[in-house]
Residue, then its C-alpha position, 0 to 999 in steps of 0.5 A: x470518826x471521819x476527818x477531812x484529809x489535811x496534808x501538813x504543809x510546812x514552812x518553819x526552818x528546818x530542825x537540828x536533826x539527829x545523824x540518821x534522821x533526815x531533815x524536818x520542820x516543826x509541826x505546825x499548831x493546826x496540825x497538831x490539833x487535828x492529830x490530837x482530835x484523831x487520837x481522842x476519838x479513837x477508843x481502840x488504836x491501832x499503831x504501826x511503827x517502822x524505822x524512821x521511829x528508831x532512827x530518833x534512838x540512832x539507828x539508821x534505817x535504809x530509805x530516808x531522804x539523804x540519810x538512809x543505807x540507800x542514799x549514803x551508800x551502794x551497799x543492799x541488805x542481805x537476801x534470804x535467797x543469799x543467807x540460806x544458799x552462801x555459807x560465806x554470806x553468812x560468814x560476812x552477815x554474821x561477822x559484821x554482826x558481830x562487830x556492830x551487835x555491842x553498839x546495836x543492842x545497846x541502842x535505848x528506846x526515845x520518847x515516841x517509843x515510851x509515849x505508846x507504851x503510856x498510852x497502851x497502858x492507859x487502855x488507848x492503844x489497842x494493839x501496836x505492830x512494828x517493822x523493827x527488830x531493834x526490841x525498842x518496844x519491847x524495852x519500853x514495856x510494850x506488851x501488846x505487841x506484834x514484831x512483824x518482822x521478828x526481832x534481832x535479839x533472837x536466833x533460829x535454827x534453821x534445823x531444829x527450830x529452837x530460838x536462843x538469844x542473841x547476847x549468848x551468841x555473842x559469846x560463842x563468837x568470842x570463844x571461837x574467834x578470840x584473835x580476830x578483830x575488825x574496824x567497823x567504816x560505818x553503821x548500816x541498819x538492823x546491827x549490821x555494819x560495814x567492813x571489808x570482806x578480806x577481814x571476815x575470812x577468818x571469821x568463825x560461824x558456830x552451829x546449833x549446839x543442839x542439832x548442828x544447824x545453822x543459826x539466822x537472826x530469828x528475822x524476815x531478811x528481804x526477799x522473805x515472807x512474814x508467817x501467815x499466822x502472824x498476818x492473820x494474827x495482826x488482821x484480827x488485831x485489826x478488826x477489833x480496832x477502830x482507827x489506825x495510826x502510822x509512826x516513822x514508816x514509809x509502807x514501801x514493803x507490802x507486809x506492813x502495806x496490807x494492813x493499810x489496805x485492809x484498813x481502807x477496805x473496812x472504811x478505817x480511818x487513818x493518819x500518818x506521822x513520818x518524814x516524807x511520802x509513803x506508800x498509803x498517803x492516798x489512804x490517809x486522812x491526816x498526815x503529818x510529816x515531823x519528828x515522831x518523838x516531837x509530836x507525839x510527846x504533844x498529844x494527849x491520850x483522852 
């Protein structure tokens, strides 16, 4: 199943875009059909998704062209190193958290999200790993189905270990803070938003209620690892597939990166939807640059 690499070249106006999705053109017809014959010579599809798919369900992500966290604003994502140490970043992270957690939990999957599911249920998608931790997937129906990054609607225990869903806790914090309220002066990624540091001083944080740790979105933040068992999980996924597919990703961290990697060395062939340039372009054999929901929708799962 080899293709010759096509890089889509485009010349049709731009489409109205969603807020955080950043300025596209339609796919082209030929385009079109050389992703539909990449997927209807895949017998087990391996898919990987990243940001730039739920950015099409409004959520912002950080590196897309105009649009992401990086180009609006000066502002980076929390560090683990800083989450673990600081116990007023995690009074920040977990007060803007909470602000943001009503408009982010609502968040529903789009069309690219439940396209995937149907194809998984119709036996061509063998094993599908996302960089998200918005749950998209899972509210689609997914099941095969690799969170690689963990999920936002969890919470840890730095202590004991034990996992709670994120929707109690939301509940504790009004317990604890039932006077307190801020404005939100934006959306960031992954639940987070943005307001001053002045209005979180009073914030309070609760602890486990089984040991008295302290609670982290069962999330890798940046600066962290992914588990090996979750890396060896998702090669074996991989070695038992035999084509791949990237959906909204850039591949600019290497926890999803080595995957391409490990694709290329076993001579997988591969194919990329997403706006802009990623990292594994030179891996690819067909790449696309257009809305995931608008192709994907086009492509029959044969």
């Amino acid at each position: 199943m080899r293709l010759p690499r096509r890089i889509l070249t485009l010349h049709t106006a731009p489409v109205r875009r969603a807020s955080f999705v950043p300025a596209c053109s339609t796919a082209d017809a030929h385009s079109l059909e050389l992703l539909q014959d990449f997927v209807s010579r895949a017998r087990r599809l391996f898919v990987i998704t990243g940001a730039g798919l739920s950015t099409e369900s409004g959520i912002p992500d950080y590196r897309s062209e105009g649009v992401g966290l990086y180009a609006r604003t000066d502002r980076r994502p929390m560090q683990h190193v800083e989450f673990i140490r600081s116990a007023k970043s995690r009074q920040r992270y977990w007060a803007r958290n909470f602000v943001g957690w009503p408009q982010f939990s609502s968040h529903q999957p789009n069309s690219a999200h439940k396209v995937l599911q149907r194809w998984e249920e119709g036996g061509k998608l063998h094993w599908l790993v996302t960089q998200n931790v918005d749950a998209l997937h899972s509210k689609a129906g997914h099941r095969g189905l690799t969170e690689l990054h963990g999920c936002a609607h969890r919470v840890m225990c730095l202590g004991c270990g034990g996992i709670t869903a994120r929707k109690e806790l939301q509940t504790r914090f009004v317990a604890l803070n039932p006077d307190w309220s801020a404005q939100a002066g934006g959306v960031a990624p992954d639940g987070d938003v943005f307001i001053e540091d002045e209005q979180v001083l009073h914030f309070r944080v609760p602890s486990c209620e089984d040991c008295g740790g302290i609670l982290k979105p069962e999330v890798t933040f940046f600066g962290d690892t992914v588990n090996k068992a979750t890396v060896q999980f998702v090669h074996d996924r991989l070695a038992e597939s035999d084509a791949v597919l990237v959906v909204g990703s850039s591949l600019q961290v290497y926890s999803g990166y080595r995957f391409l990697l490990a694709a290329s060395d076993r001579k997988m062939p591969v194919a990329i939807l997403n706006i802009g340039t990623t990292r594994a372009d030179h891996l690819a054999e067909l790449k696309v640059s257009s809305r995931c929901g608008e192709v994907l929708s086009s492509i029959q799962p044969l």
